[in-house]
N, CA, C and O atoms as CSV, one atom per row, in Angstrom:
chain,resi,resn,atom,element,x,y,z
A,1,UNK,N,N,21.291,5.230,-10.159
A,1,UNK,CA,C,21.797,3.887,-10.197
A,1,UNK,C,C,21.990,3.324,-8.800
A,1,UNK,O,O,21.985,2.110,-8.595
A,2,UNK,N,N,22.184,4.359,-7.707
A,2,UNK,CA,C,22.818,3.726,-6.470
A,2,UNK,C,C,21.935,3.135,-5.732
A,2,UNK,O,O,22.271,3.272,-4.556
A,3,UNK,N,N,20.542,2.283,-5.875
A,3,UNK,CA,C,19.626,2.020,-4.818
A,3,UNK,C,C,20.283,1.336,-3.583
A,3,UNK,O,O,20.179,1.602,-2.386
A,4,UNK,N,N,20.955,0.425,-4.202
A,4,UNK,CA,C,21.838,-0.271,-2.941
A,4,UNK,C,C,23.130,0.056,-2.738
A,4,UNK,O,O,23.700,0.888,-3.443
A,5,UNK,N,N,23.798,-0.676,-1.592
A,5,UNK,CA,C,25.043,-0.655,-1.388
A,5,UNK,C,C,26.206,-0.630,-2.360
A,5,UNK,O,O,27.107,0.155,-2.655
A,6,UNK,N,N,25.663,-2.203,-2.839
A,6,UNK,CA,C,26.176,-2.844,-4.004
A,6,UNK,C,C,26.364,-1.795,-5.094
A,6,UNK,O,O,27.501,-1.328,-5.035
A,7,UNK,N,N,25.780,-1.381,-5.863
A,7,UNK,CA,C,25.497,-0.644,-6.739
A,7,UNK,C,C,26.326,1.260,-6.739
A,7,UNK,O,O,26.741,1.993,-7.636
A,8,UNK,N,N,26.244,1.357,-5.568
A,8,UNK,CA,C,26.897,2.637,-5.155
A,8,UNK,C,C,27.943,2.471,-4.819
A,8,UNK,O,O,28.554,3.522,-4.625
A,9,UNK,N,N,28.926,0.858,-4.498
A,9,UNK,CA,C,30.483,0.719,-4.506
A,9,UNK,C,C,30.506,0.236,-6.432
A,9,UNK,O,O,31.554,-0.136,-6.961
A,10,UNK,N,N,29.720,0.303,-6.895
A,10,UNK,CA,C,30.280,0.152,-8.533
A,10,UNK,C,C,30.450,1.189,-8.512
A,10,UNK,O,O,31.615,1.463,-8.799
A,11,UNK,N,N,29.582,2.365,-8.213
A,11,UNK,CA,C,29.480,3.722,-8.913
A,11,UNK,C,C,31.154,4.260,-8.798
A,11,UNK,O,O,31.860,4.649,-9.728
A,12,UNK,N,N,31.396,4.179,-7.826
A,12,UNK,CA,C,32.319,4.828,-6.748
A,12,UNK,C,C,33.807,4.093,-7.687
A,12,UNK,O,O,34.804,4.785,-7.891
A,13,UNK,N,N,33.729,2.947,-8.064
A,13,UNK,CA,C,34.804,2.248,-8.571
A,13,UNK,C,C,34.696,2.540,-10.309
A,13,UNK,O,O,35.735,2.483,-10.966
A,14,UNK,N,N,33.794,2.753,-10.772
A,14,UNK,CA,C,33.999,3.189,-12.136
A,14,UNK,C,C,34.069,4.702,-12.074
A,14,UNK,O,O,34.519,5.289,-13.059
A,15,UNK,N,N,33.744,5.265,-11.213
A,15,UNK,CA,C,34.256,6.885,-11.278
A,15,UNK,C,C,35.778,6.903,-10.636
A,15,UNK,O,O,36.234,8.046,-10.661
A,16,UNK,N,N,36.299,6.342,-10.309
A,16,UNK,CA,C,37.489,6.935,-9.703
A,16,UNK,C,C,38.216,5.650,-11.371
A,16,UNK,O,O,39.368,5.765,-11.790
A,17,UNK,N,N,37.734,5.160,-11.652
A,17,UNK,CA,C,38.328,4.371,-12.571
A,17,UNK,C,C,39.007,5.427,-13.897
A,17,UNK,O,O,40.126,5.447,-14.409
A,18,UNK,N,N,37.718,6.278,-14.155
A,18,UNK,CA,C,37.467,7.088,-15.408
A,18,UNK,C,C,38.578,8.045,-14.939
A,18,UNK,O,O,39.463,8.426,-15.706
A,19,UNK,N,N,38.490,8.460,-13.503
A,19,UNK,CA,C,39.387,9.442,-13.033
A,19,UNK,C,C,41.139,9.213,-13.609
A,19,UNK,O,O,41.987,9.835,-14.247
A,20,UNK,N,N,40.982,7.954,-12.932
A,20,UNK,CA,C,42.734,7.329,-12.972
A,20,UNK,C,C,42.840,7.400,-14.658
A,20,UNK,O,O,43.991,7.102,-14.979
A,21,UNK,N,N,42.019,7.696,-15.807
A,21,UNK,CA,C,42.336,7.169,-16.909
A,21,UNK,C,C,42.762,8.537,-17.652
A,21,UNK,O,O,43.505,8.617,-18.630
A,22,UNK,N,N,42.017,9.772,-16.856
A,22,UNK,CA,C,42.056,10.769,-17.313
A,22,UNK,C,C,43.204,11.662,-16.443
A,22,UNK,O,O,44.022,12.336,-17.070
A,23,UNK,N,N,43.213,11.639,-15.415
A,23,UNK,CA,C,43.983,12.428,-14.426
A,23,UNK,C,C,45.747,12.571,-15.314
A,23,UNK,O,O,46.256,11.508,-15.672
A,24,UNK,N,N,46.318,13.555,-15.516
A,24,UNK,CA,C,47.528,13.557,-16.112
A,24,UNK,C,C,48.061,14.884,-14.479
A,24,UNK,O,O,47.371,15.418,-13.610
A,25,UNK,N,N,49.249,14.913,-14.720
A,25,UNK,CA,C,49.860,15.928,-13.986
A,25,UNK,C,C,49.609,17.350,-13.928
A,25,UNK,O,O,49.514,18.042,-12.915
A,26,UNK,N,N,49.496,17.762,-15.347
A,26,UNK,CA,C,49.226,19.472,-15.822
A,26,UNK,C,C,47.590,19.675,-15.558
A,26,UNK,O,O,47.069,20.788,-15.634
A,27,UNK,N,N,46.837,18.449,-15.235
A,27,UNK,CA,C,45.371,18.821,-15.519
A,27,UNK,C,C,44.647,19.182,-14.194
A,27,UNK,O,O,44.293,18.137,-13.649
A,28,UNK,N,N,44.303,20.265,-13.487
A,28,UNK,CA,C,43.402,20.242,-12.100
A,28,UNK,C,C,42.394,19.531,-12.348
A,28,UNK,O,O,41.749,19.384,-13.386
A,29,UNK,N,N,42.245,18.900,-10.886
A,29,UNK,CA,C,40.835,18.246,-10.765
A,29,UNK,C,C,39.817,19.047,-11.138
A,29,UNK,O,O,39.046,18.381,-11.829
A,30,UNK,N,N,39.420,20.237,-11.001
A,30,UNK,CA,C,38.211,20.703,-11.355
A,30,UNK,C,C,38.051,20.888,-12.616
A,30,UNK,O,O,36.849,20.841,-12.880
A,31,UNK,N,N,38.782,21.103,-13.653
A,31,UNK,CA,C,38.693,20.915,-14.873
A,31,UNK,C,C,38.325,19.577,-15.035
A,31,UNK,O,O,37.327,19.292,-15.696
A,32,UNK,N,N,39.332,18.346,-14.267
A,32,UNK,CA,C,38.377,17.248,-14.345
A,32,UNK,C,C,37.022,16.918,-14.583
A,32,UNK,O,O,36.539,16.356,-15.565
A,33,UNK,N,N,36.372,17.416,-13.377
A,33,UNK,CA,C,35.034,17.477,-12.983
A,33,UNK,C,C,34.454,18.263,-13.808
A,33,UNK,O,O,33.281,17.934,-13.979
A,34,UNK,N,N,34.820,19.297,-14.480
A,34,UNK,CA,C,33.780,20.425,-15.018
A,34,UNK,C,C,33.759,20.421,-16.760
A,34,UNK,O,O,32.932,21.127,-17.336
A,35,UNK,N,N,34.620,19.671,-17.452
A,35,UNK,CA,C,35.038,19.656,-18.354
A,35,UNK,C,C,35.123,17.748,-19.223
A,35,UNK,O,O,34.756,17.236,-20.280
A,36,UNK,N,N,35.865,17.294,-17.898
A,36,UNK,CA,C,36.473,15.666,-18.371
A,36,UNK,C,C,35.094,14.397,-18.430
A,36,UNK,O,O,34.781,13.594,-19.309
A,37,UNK,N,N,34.536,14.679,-17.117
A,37,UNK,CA,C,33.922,13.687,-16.386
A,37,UNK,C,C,32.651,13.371,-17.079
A,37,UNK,O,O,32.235,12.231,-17.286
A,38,UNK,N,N,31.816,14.966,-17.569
A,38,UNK,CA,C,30.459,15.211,-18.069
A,38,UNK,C,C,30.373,14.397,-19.741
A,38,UNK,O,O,29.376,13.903,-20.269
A,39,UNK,N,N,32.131,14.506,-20.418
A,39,UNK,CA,C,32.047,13.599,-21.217
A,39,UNK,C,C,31.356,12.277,-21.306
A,39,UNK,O,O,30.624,11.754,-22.147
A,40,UNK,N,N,31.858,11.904,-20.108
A,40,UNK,CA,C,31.755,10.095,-19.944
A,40,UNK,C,C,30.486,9.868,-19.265
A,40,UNK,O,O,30.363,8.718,-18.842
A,41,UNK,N,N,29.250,10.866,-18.987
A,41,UNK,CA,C,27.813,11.040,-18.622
A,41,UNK,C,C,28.459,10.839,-16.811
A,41,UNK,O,O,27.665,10.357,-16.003
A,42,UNK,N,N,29.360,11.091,-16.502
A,42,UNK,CA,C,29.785,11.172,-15.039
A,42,UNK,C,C,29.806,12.897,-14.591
A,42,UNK,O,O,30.692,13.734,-14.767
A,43,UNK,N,N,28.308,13.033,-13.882
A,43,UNK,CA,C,27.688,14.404,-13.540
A,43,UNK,C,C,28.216,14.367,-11.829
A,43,UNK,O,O,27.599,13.560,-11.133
A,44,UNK,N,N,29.150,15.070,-11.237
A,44,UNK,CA,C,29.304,14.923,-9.851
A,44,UNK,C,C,29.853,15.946,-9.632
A,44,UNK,O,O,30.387,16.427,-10.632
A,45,UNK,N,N,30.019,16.834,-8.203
A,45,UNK,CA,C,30.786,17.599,-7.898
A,45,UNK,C,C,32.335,17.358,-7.417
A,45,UNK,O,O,32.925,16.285,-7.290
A,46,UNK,N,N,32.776,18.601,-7.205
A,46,UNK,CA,C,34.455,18.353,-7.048
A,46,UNK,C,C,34.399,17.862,-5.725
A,46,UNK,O,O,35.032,16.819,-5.560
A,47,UNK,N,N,33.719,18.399,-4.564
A,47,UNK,CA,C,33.839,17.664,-3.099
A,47,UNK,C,C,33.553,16.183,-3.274
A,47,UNK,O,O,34.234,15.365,-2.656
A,48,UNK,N,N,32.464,15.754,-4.181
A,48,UNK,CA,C,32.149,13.928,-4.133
A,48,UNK,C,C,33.632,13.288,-4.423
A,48,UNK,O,O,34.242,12.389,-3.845
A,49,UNK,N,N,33.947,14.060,-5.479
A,49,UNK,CA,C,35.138,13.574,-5.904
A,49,UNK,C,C,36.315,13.262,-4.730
A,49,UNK,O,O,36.817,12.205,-4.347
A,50,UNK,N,N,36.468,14.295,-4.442
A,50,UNK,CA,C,37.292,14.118,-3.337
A,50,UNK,C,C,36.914,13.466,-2.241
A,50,UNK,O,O,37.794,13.481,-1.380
A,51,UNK,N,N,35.931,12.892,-1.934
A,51,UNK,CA,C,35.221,12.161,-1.180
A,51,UNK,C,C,36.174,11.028,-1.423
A,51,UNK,O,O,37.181,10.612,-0.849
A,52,UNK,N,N,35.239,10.558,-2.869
A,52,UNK,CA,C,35.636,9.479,-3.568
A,52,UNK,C,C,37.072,8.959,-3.249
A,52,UNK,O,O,37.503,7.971,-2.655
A,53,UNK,N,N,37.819,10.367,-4.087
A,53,UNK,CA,C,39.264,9.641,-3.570
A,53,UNK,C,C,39.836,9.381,-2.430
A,53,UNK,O,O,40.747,8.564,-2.563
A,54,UNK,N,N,39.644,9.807,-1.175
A,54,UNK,CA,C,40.120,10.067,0.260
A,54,UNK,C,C,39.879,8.005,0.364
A,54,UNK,O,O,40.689,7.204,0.830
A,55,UNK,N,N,38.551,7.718,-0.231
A,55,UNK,CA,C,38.363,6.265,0.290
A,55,UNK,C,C,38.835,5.430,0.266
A,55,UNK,O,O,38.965,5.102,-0.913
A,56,UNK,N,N,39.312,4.648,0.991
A,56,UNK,CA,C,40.259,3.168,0.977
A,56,UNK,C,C,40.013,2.458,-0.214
A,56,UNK,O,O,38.922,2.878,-0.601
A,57,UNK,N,N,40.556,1.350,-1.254
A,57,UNK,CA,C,39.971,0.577,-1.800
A,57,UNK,C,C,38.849,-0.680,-1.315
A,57,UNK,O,O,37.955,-1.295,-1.897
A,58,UNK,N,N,39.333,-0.690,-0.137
A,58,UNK,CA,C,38.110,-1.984,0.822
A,58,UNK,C,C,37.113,-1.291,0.959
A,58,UNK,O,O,36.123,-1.785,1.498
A,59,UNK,N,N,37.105,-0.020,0.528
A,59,UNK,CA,C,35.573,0.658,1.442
A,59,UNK,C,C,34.464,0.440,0.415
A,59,UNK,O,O,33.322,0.087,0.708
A,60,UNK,N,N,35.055,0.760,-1.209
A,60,UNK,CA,C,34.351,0.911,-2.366
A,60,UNK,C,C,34.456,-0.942,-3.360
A,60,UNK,O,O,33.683,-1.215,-4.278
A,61,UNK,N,N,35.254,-1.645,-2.995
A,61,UNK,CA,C,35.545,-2.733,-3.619
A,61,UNK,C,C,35.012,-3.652,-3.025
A,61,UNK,O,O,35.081,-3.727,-1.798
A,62,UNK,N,N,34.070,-4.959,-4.109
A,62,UNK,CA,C,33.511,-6.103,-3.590
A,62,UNK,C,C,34.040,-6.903,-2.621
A,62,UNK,O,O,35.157,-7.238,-3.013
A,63,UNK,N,N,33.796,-7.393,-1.522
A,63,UNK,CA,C,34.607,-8.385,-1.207
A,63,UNK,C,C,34.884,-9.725,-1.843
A,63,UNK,O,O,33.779,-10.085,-2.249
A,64,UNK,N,N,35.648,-10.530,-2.107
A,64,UNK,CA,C,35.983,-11.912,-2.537
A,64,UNK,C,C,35.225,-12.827,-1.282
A,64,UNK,O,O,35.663,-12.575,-0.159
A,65,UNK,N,N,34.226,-13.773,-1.356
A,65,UNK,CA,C,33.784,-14.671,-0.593
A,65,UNK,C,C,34.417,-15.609,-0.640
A,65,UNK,O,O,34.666,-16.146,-1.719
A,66,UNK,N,N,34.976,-16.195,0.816
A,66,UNK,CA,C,36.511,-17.041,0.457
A,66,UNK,C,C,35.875,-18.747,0.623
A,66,UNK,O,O,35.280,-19.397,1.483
A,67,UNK,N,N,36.380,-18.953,-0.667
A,67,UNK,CA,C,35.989,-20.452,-0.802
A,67,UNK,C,C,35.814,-21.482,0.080
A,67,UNK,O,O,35.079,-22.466,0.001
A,68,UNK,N,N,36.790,-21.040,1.160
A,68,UNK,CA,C,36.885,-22.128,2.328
A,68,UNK,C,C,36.644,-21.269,3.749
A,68,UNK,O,O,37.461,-20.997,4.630
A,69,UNK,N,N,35.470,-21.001,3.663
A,69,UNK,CA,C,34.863,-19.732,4.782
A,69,UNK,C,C,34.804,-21.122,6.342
A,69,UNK,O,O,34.422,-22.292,6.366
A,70,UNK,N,N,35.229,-20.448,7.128
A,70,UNK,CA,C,35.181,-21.622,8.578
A,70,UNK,C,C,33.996,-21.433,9.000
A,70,UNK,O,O,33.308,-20.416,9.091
A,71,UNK,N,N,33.753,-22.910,9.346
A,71,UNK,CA,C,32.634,-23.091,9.936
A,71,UNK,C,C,32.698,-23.499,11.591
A,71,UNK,O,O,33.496,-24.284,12.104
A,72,UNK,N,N,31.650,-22.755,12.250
A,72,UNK,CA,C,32.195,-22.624,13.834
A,72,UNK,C,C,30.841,-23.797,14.125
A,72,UNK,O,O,30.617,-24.211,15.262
């Protein structure tokens, strides 16, 4: 799916999405990954993951193009 940029900050935002939906307290991440994720056709390793999460939300999230952008 990731040819572009674009496309690989969706990836990145619906996997950590699925994460936040599943993640409970008692559950390790790697059970996550090895068990939770393959459900939802989300095939990745535990390091991406942790990739994933380490990332800012600005890094993986669209920017808003601001309506009233200045003009120089």
């Amino acid at each position: 799916m990731a040819y572009n940029s674009r496309n690989h900050k969706k990836k990145i935002a619906h996997v950590l999405s699925v994460y936040q939906s599943i993640k409970e307290t008692d559950i390790p991440d790697t059970r996550i990954v090895a068990k939770k994720l393959p459900e939802h056709n989300i095939h990745i390793s535990y390091r991406t993951l942790m990739y994933y999460k380490s990332m800012k939300p600005s890094e993986y999230q669209e920017q808003q193009l601001s309506l009233f952008a200045q003009a120089s």
